[in-house]
Z-matrix of the N, CA and C atoms (Angstrom, degrees):
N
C 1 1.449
C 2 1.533 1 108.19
N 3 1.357 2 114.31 1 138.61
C 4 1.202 3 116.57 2 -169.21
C 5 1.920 4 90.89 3 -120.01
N 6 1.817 5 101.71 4 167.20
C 7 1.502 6 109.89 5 166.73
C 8 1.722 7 121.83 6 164.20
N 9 1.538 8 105.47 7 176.05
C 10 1.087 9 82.75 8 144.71
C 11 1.096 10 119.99 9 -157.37
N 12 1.272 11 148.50 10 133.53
C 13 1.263 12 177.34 11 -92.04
C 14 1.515 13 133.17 12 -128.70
N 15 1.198 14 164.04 13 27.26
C 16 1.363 15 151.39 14 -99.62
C 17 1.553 16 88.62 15 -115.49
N 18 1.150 17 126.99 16 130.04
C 19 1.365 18 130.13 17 -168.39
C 20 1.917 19 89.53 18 -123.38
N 21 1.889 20 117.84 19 119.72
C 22 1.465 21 99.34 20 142.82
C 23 1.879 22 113.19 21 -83.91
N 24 0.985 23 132.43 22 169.88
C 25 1.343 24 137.47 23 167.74
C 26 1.534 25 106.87 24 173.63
N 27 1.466 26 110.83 25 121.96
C 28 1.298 27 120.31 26 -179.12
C 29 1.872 28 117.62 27 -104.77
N 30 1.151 29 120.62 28 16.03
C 31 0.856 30 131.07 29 175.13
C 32 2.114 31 114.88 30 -106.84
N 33 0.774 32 106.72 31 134.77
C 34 1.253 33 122.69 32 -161.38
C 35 1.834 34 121.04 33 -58.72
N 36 1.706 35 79.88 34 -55.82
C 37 1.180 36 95.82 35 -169.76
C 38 1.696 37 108.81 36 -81.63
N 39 1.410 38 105.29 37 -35.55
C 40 1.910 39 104.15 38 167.47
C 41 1.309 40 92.36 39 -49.71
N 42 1.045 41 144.30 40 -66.53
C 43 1.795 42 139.85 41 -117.58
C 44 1.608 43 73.23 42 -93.75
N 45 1.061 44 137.58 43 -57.25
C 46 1.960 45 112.49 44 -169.88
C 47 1.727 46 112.36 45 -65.73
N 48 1.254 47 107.79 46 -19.14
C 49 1.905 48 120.86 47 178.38
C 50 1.364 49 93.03 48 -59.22
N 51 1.635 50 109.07 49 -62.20
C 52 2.115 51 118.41 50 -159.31
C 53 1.236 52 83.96 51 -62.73
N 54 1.269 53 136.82 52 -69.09
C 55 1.693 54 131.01 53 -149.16
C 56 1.831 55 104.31 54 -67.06
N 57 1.056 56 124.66 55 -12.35
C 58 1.178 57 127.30 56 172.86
C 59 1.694 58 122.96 57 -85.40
N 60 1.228 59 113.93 58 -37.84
C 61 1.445 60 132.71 59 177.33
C 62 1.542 61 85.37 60 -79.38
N 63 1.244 62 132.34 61 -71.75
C 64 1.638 63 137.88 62 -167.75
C 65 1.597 64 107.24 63 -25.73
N 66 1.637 65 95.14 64 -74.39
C 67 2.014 66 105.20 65 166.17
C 68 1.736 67 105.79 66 -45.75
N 69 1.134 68 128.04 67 -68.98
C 70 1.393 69 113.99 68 -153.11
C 71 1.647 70 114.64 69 -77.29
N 72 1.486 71 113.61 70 -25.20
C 73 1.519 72 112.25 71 -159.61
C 74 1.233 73 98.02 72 -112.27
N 75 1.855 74 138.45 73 -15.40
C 76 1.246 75 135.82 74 -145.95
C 77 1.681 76 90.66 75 -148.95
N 78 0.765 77 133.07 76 26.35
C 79 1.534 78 132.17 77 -135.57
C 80 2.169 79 95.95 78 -75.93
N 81 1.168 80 122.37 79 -3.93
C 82 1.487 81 138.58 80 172.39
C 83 1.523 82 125.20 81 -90.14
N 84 1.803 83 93.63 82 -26.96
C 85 1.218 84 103.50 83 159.44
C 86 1.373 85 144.06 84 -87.71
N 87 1.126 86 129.45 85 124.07
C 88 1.732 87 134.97 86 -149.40
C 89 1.999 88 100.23 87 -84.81
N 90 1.064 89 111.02 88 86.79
C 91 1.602 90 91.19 89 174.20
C 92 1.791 91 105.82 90 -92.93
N 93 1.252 92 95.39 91 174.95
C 94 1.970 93 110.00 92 -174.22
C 95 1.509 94 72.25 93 -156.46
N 96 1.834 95 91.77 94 146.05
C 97 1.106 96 112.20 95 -174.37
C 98 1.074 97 116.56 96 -158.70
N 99 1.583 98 123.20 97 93.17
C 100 1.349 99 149.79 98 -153.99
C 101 1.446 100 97.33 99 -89.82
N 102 1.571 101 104.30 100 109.01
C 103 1.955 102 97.68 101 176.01
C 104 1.742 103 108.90 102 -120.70
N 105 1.527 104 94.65 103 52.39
C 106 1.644 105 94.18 104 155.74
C 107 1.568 106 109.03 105 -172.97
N 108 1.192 107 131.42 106 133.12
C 109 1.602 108 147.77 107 -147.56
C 110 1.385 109 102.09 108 -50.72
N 111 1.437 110 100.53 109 -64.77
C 112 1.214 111 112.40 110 178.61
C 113 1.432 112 143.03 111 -76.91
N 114 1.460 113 119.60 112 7.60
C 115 1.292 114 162.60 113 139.78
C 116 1.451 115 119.05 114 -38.53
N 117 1.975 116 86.97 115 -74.59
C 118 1.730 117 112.81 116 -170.73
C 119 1.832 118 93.31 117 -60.22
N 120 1.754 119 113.90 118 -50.89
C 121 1.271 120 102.37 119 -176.25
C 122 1.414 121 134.72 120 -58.58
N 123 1.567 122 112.56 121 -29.62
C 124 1.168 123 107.58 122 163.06
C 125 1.342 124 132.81 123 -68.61
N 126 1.832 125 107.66 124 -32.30
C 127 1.525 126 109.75 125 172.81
C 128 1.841 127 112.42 126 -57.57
N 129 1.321 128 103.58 127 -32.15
C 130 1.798 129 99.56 128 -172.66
C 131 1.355 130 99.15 129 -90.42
N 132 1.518 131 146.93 130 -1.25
C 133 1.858 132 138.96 131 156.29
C 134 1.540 133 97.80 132 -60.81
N 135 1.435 134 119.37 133 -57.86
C 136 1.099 135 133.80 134 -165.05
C 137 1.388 136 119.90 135 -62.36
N 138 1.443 137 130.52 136 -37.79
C 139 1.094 138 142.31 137 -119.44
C 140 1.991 139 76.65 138 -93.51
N 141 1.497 140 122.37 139 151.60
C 142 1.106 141 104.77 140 -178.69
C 143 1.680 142 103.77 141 -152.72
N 144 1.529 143 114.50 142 18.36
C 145 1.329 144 116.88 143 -176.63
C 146 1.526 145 119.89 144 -99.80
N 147 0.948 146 106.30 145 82.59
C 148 1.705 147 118.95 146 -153.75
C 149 1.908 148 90.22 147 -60.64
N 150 1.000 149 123.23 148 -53.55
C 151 1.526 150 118.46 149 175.61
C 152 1.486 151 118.84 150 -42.61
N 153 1.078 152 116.47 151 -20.93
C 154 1.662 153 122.31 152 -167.47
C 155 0.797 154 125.85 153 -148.04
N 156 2.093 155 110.29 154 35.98
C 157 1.637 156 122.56 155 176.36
C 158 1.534 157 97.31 156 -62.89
N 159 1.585 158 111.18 157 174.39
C 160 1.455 159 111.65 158 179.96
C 161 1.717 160 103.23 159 -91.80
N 162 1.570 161 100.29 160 153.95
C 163 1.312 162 113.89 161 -174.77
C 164 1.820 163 105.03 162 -68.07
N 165 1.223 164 118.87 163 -37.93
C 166 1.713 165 123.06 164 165.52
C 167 1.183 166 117.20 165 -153.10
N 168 1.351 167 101.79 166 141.14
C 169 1.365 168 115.97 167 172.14
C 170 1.980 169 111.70 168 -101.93
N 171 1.414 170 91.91 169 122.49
C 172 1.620 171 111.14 170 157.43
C 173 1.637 172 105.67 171 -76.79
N 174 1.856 173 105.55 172 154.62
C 175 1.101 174 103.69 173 179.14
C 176 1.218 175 95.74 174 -166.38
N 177 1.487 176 117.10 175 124.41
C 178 1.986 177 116.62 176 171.89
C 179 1.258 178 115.02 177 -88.77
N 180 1.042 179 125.81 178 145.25
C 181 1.551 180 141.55 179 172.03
C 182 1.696 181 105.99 180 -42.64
N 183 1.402 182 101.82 181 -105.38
C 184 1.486 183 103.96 182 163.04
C 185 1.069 184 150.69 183 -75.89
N 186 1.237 185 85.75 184 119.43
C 187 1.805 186 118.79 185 175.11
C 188 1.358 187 122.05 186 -135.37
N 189 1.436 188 102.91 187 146.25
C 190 1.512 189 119.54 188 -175.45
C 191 1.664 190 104.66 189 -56.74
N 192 0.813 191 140.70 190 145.76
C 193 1.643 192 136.18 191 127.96
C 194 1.663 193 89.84 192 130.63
N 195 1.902 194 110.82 193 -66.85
C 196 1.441 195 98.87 194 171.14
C 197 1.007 196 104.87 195 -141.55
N 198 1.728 197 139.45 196 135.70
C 199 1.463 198 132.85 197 -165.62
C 200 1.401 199 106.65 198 -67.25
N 201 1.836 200 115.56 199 151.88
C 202 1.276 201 105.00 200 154.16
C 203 1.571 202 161.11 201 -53.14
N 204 1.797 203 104.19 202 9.27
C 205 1.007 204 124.31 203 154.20
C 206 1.205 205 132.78 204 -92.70
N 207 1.460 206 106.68 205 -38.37
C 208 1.740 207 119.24 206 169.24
C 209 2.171 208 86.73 207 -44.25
N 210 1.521 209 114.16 208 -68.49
C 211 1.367 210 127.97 209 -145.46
C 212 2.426 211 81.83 210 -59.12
N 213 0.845 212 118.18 211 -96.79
C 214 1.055 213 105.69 212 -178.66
C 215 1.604 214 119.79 213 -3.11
N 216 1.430 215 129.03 214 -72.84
C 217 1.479 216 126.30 215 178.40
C 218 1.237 217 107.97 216 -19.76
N 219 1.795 218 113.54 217 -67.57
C 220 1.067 219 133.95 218 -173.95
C 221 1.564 220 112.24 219 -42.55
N 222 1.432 221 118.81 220 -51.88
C 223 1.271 222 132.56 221 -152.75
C 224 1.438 223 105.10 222 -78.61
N 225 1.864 224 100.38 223 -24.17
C 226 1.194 225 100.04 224 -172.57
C 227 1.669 226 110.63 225 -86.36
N 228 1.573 227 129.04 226 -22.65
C 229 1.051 228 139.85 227 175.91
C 230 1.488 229 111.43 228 -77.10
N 231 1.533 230 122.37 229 18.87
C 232 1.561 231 120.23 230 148.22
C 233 1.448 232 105.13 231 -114.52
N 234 2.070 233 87.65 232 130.33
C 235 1.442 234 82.84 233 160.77
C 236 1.387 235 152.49 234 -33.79
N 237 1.111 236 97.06 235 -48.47
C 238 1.658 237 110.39 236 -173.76
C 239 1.288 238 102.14 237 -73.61
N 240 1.227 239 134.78 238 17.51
C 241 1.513 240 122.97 239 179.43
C 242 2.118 241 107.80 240 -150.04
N 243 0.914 242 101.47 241 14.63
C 244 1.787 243 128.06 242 175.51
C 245 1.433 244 108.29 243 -50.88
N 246 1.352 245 106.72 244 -60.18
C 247 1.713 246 114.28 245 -173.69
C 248 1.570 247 101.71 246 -100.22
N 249 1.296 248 127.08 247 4.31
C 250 1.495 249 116.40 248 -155.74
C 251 1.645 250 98.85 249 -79.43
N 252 1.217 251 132.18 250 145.49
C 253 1.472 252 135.28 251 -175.31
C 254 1.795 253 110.39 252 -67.92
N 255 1.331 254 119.59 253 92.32
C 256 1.548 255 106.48 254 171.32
C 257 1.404 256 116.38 255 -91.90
N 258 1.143 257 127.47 256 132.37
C 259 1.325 258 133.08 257 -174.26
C 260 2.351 259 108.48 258 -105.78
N 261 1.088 260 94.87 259 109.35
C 262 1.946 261 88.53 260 -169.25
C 263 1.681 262 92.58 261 -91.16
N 264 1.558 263 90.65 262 103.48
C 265 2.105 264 96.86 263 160.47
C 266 1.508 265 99.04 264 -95.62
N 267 1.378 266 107.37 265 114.41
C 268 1.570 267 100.75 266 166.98
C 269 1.749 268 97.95 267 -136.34
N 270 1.536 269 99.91 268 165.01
C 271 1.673 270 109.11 269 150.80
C 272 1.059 271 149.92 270 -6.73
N 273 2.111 272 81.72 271 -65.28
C 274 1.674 273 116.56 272 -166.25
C 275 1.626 274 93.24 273 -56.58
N 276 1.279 275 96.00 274 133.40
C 277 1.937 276 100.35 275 139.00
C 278 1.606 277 118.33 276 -114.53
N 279 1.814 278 116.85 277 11.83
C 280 1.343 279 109.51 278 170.30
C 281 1.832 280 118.44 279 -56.53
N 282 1.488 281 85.51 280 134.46
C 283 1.825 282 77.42 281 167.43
C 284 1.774 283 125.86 282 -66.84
N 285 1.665 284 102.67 283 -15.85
C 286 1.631 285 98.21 284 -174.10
C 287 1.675 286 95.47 285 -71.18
N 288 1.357 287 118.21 286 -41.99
C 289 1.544 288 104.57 287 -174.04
C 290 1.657 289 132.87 288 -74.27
N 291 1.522 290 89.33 289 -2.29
C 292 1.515 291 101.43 290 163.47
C 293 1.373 292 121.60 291 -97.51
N 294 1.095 293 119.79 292 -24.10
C 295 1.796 294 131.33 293 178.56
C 296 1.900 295 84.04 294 -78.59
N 297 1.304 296 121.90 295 -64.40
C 298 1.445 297 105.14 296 -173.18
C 299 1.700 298 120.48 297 -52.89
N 300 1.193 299 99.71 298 -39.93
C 301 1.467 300 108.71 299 162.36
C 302 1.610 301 118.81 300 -25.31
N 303 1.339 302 112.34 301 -62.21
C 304 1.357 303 125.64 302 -145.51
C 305 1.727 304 100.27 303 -94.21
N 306 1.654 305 98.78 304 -32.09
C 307 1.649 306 109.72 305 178.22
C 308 1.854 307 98.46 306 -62.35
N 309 1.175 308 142.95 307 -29.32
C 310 1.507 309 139.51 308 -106.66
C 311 1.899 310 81.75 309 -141.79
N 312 1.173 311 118.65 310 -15.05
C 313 1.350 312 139.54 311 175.30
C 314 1.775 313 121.15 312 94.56
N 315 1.336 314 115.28 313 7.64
C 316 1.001 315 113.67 314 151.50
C 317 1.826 316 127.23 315 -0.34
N 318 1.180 317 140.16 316 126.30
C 319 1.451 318 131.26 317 174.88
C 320 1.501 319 99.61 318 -103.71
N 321 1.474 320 122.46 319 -16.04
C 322 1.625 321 102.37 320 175.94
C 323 1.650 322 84.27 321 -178.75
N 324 1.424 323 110.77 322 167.15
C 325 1.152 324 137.84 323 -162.65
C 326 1.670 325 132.82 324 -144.31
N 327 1.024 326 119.87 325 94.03
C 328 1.370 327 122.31 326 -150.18
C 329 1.232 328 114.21 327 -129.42
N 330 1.092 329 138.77 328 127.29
C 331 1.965 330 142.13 329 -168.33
C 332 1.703 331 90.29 330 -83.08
N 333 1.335 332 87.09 331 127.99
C 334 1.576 333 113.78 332 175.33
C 335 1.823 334 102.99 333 -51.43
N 336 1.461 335 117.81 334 124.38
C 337 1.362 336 110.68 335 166.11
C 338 1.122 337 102.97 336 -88.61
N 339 1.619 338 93.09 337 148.61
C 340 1.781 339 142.82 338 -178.70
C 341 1.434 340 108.55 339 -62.69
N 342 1.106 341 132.06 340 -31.76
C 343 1.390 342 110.05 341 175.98
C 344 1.330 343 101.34 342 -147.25
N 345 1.827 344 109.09 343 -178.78
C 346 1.657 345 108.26 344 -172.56
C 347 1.273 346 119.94 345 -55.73
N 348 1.793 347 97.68 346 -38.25
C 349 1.557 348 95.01 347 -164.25
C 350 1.545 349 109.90 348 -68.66
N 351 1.616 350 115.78 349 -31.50
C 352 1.148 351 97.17 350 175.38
C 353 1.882 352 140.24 351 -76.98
N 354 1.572 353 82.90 352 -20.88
C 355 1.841 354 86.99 353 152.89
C 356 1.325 355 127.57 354 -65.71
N 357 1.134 356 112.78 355 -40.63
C 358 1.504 357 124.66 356 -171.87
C 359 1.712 358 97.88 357 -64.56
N 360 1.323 359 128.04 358 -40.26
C 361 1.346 360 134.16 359 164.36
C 362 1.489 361 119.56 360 -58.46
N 363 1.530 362 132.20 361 -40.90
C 364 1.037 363 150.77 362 178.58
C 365 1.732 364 109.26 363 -75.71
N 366 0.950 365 109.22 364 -62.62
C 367 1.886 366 118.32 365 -161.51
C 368 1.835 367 76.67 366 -44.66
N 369 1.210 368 109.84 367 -83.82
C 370 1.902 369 103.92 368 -152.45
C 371 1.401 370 99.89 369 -31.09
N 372 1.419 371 115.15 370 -59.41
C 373 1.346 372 111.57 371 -161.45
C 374 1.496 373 118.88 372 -43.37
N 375 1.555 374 103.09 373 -61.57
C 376 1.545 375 97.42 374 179.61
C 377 1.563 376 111.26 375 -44.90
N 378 1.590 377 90.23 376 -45.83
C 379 1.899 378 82.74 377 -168.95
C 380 1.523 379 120.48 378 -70.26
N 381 0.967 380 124.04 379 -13.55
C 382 1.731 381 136.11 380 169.43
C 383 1.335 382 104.86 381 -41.82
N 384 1.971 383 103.42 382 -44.43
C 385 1.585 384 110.76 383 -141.91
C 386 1.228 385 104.11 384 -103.15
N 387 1.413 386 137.64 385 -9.35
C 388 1.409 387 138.77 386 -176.09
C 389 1.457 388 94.47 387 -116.02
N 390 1.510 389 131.95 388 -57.06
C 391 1.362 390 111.31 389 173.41
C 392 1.464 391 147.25 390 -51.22
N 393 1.587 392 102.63 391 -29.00
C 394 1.778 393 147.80 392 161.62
C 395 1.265 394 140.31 393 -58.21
N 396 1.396 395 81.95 394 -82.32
C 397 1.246 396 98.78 395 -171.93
C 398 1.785 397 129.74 396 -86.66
N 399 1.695 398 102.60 397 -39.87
C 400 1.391 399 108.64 398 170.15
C 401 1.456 400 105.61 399 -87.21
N 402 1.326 401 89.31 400 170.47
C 403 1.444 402 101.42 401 179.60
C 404 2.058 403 99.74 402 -167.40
């Protein structure tokens, strides 16, 4: 499986977990991994290589500076990123942040797993299924 990946995540220790599973289990797949809101937002105003947008974007809820829903709206009001597949792994299990999720254009919504093994089980999968499988 080939791709590429744009991960927000402001937490430290996920973002060395994803880049670790990425190298060993996905090792074809290209992730970038933006760990601060306002960062990721400027990298996606900026971003200008329409040939080599990423195949999905991950995105966590909470974060300091601007939540991962505020950052989605945004993400979704550039062209170049309208149809792009965002996938929201967060924390939350509230239903308002998943109904906002999905209003805000979200493509799917999934509670962040609790430990490695279960990311390490999860990351391929999602990525199998948006790089792969849909179309």
């Amino acid at each position: 499986m080939k791709g590429f990946i744009v991960s927000v995540e402001d937490n430290a220790n996920d973002c060395a977990l994803m880049r670790r599973i990425f190298e060993r289990e996905m090792p074809l797949v290209k992730i970038h991994i933006l760990e601060d809101s306002l960062t990721a937002l400027a990298w996606f105003q900026s971003f200008k290589d329409v040939k080599n947008t990423p195949d999905l974007i991950l995105l966590d809820i909470k974060m300091p500076k601007l939540d991962g829903l505020s950052l989605l709206k945004e993400i979704r009001k550039i062209e170049l990123f309208t149809n792009s597949p965002i996938v929201i792994m967060s924390s939350s299990d509230q239903l308002s942040d998943r109904d906002k999720a999905y209003v805000y254009g979200a493509n799917s919504y999934l509670e962040k797993p609790k430990s490695y093994t279960e990311l390490k089980e999860i990351l391929p999968l999602i990525s199998n299924y948006w790089l792969t499988l849909n179309k």
